[in-house]
N, C-alpha and C positions, 0 to 999 in steps of 0.2 A: 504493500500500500504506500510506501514510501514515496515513488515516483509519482503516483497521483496527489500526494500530499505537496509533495514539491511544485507541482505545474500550477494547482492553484494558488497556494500559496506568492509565487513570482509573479499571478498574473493580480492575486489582491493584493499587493505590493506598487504594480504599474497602477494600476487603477486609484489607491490610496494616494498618491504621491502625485501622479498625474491629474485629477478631481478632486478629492474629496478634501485632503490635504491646502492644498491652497484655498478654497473654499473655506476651511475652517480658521484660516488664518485672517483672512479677508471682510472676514465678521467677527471677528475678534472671540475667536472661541479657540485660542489654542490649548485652553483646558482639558476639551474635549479629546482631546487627539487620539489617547489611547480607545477610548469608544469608538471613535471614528472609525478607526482599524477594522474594529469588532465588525462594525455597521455596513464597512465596505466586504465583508465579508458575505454578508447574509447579500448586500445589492448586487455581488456578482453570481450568489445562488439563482436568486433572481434574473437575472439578465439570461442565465442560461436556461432556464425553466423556458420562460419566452419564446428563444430561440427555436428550441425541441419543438413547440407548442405550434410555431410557426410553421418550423422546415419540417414536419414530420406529421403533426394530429391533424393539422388543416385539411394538408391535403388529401389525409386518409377519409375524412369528413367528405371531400366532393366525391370520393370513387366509390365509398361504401355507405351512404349516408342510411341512417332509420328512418328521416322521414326528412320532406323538402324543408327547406327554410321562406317563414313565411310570418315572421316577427323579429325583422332584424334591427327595432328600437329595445328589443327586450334583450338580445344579443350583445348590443353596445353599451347596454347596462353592464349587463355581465363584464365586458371588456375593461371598465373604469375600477370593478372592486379587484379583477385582476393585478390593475397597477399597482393597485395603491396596496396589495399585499405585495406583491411579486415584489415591486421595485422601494419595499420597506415604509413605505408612507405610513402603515398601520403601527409598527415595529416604533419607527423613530416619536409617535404618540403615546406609546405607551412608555418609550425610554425617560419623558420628560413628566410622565405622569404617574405610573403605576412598578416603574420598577426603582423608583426612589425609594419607596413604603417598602417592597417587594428586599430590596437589599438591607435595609436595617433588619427586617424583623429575619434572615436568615443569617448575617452580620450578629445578633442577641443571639441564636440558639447556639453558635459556635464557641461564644464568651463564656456560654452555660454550661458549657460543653460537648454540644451536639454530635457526636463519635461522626469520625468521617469514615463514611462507607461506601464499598465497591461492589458490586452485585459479579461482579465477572473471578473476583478474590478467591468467590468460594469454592468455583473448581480450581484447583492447581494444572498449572500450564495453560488456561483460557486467555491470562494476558499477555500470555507469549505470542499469538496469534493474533495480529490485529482485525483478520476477516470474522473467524470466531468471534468472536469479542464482540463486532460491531452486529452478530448474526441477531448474537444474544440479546443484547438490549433493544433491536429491533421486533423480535418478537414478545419483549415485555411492554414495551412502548404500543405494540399492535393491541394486544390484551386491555391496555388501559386505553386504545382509542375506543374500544368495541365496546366497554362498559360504558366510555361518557357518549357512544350517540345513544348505546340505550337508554341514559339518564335524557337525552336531548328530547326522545319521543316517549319514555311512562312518568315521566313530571310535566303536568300540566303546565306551571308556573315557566320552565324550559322551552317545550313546545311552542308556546306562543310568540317565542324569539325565533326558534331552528325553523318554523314553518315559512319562514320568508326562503330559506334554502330550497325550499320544498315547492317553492310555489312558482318556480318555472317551469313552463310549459314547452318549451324550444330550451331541449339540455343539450349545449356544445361542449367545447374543451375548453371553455373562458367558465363554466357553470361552477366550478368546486367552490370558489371565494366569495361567491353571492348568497353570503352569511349576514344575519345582525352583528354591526359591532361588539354587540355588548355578549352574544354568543360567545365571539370569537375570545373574549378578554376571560369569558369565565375557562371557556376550553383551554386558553394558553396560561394561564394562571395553575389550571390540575398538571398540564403536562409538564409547567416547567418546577413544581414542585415534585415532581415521579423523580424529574433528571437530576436535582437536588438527594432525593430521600437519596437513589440508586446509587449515584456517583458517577454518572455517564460522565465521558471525557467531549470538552466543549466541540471538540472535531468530530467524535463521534456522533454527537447531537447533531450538529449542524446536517451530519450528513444521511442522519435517520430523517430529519424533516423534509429534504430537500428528496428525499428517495419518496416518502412519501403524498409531500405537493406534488411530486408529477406523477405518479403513481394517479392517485386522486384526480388529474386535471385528464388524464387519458380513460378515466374509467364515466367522466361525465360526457366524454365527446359526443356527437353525433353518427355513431358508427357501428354497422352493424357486426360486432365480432364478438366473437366466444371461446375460449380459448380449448373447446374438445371437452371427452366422459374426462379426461384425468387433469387436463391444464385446470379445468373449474375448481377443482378441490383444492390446487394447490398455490393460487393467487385470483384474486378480484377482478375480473374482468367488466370490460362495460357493458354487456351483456345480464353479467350478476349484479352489478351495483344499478341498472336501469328498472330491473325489475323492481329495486326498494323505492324507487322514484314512482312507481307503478302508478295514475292516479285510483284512488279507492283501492288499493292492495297491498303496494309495498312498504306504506310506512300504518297499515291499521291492519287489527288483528287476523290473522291467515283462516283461513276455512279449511278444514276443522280445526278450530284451532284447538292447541296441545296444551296452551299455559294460559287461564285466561288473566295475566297482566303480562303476557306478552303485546305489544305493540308493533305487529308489522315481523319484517325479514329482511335478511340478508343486508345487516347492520357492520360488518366485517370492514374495516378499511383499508388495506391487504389485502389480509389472508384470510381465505372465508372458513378455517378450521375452528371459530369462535362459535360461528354461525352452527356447526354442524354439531358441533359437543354440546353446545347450549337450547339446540333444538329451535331456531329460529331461520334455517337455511330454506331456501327455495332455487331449487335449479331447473324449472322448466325452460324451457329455449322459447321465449318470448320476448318478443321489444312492445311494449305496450306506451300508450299515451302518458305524459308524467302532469304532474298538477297535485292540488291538492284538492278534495272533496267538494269541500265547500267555494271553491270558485265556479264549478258548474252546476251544482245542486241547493239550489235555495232553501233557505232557513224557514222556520213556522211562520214571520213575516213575510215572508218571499224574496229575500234580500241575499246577494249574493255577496260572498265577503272579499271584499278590497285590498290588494297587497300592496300596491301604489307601483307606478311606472318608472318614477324615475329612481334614482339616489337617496335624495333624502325622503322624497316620498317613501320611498320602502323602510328605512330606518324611523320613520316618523310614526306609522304607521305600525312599526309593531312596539314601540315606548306604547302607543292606544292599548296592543291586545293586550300588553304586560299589566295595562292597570286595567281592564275589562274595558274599555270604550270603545273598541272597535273588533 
């Protein structure tokens, strides 16, 4: 792994030095600097995401599409919450807001003595192998993503933020970040305390997120693929992850259903091995319509419920569902 460590490395070095660097200097923020680093770190994750997303999903999207496109204002939604994760917009708000609070109170448990712990420790020779290593924590890291969307769809209070994700109807490969803000703060707030409790190593992190952003951005595209009886078992395709989009199927209770506080299927954000152990999997070979329920089935008033079109309409809009007003 070393040589791939190295390549990024020199190129978020060009990039720091060459942008971000003078930039910080130019605004009198030489304070920042060693964040910056950080920060230029994650914006060349990004930048590569992009690229992939460009040179690769798009075009799989014209040759194999699930259905035409025929709401390309709701597309270039999607495309905006893109950036603003992809190229750190979201990241750099919460640096100056949420991870000030975020580093005292882990900064106090350390003081108190918080034992510093490695989850890869406890097999002997696991940290000799940097592939291992990084296998492990990404299947732990899968585990705790698979519990918080369950938490996103059997907590009511949850739902009413995650249903904005849900309530696209034209799911592209722009679809995975078209999240409520405030979703996204509670999801990154659990994971980055898992990568805390665990001890993942910040390289390794970075590089579980970034497998899994595109992972995620390729499993929303608009594209009819499946990966076969064996590939479905052993990774998330967009095929499995379209069906959870299913509208009235994939994200509310399965027929017959096995667990009644299950909510929905194929909740797996990888690996669909959560889905299958926990009894929530559904592998038929289906690409069905996506949406949520209640945009095309009217309420006992007859009123159809409103996600909002734009930006802030959509983030405006579910602060309403969160306190019941909409």
């Amino acid at each position: 792994m070393d040589w791939l460590i190295q390549i990024f490395g020199d190129a978020q070095q060009r990039l720091f030095e060459g942008v971000v660097q003078p930039f910080l200097f130019h605004f009198g923020m030489a304070n920042l600097l060693e964040d910056g680093y950080a920060a230029t770190g994650w914006l060349l994750v990004g930048l590569l995401q992009i690229a992939i997303m460009i040179v690769v999903i798009v075009p799989l999207q014209r040759w194999k599409p699930v259905e035409p496109v025929v709401d390309r204002q709701a597309i270039r939604v999607d495309i905006i919450y893109t950036l603003i994760h992809r190229l750190g917009l979201f990241r750099l708000a919460l640096f100056f807001s949420i991870d000030p609070m975020w580093d005292a109170v882990m900064g106090t448990a350390h003081v108190w003595g918080f034992p510093a712990f490695h989850l890869d420790d406890l097999w002997p020779g696991v940290t000799d192998n940097a592939w291992v290593s990084l296998l492990l924590y990404l299947v732990v890291f899968d585990l705790v993503e698979y519990w918080i969307h369950r938490g996103q769809h059997g907590l009511r209070w949850w739902w009413k933020l995650h249903a904005l994700h849900h309530s696209q109807r034209q799911m592209t490969v722009w679809s995975d970040t078209r999240n409520h803000l405030l979703d996204d703060v509670i999801h990154d707030a659990i994971i980055v305390l898992v990568a805390q409790l665990i001890g993942v190593a910040p390289g390794q992190f970075v590089a579980i997120v970034a497998l899994t952003q595109l992972s995620e951005s390729f499993q929303h595209a608009n594209v009819r693929i499946w990966f076969g009886q064996l590939g479905e078992r052993l990774w998330v395709s967009p095929r499995f992850h379209r069906r959870h989009h299913a509208l009235g199927i994939g994200h509310e209770p399965m027929a017959p259903v096995r667990n009644k506080k299950v909510h929905g299927n194929n909740f797996g954000v990888l690996l669909p091995w959560w889905d299958m152990l926990f009894g929530t999997v559904n592998f038929d070979l289906r690409y069905d319509p996506t949406g949520v329920r209640d945009q095309v089935q009217p309420d006992a008033q007859g009123q159809l419920r409103d996600y909002g079109r734009g930006f802030w309409a959509q983030q405006w809009r579910g602060v309403l569902r969160l306190m019941g007003r909409a």
